[in-house]
N, C-alpha and C positions, 0 to 999 in steps of 0.2 A: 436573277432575283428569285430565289423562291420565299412560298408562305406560309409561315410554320404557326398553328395554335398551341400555347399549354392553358390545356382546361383548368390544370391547380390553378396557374396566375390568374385566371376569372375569379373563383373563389375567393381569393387571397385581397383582389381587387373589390371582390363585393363586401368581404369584411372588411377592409377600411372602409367603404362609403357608407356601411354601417356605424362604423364608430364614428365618422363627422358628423351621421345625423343626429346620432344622441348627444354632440357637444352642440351643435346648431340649434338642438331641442330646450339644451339646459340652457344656452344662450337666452334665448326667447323665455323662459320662464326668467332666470337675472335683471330682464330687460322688464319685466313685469312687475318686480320685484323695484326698480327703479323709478313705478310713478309715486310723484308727490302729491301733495293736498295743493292746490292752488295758492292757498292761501300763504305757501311758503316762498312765494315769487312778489309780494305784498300789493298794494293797489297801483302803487308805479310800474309797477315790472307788469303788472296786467294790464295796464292804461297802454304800453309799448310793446303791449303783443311777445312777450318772453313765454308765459306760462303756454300760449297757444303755440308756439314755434315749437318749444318745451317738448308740449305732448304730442304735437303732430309728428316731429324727428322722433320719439320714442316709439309712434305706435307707426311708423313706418320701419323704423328695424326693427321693430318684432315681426312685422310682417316679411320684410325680408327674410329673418332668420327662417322665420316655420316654413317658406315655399324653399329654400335652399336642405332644411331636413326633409321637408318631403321628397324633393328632387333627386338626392342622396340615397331616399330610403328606394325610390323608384329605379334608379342604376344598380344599387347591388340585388334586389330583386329580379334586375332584364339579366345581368351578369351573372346570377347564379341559373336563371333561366339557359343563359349560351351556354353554359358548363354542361347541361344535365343533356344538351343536342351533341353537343359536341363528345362526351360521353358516349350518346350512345350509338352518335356516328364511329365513334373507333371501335366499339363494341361488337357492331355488325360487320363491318370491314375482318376485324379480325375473326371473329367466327366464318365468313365466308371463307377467307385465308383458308380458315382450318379444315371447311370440310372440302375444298379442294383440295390441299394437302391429303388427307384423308381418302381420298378416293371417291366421295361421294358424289 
């Protein structure tokens, strides 16, 4: 079995989890965009706890949505993080290469 990195695939990997943040993001703004006035759940629907159920399921997936962009925004920030080690792990390896090849 061996263990092979490609540094691009980090990158490529941290642009995607980039772009689900920004839909995770816009999510959570949609979902903001989604609170009503109470008043549109009328006195029945509020005597039977809807408007409360309502806003509580609303303002826990937005919560969800922001911690899942944030989480995303923090993977492809650690993943572009591994790319810039692993860069500069081949970097050096290859320079050694070279100046033993070289004589030095």
């Amino acid at each position: 079995m061996t263990f092979q990195v490609m540094p691009e695939a980090l990158t490529a990997f941290a642009r995607g989890s980039d772009s689900l943040a920004e839909k995770f993001g816009a999510l959570a703004g949609l979902l903001e965009q989604a609170r009503v006035d109470d008043q549109c759940f009328g006195p029945i629907g509020d005597a039977v706890g809807l408007s409360s159920g309502y806003f509580s399921s609303l303002d826990e997936c937005r919560t969800l949505a922001n911690d899942a962009r944030d989480f995303l925004k923090q993977t492809g920030e650690q993943l572009d993080a591994s790319f810039e080690v692993y860069r500069g792990i081949d970097t050096g390896v290859a320079d050694a290469f070279g100046q033993i090849g070289g004589g030095k």
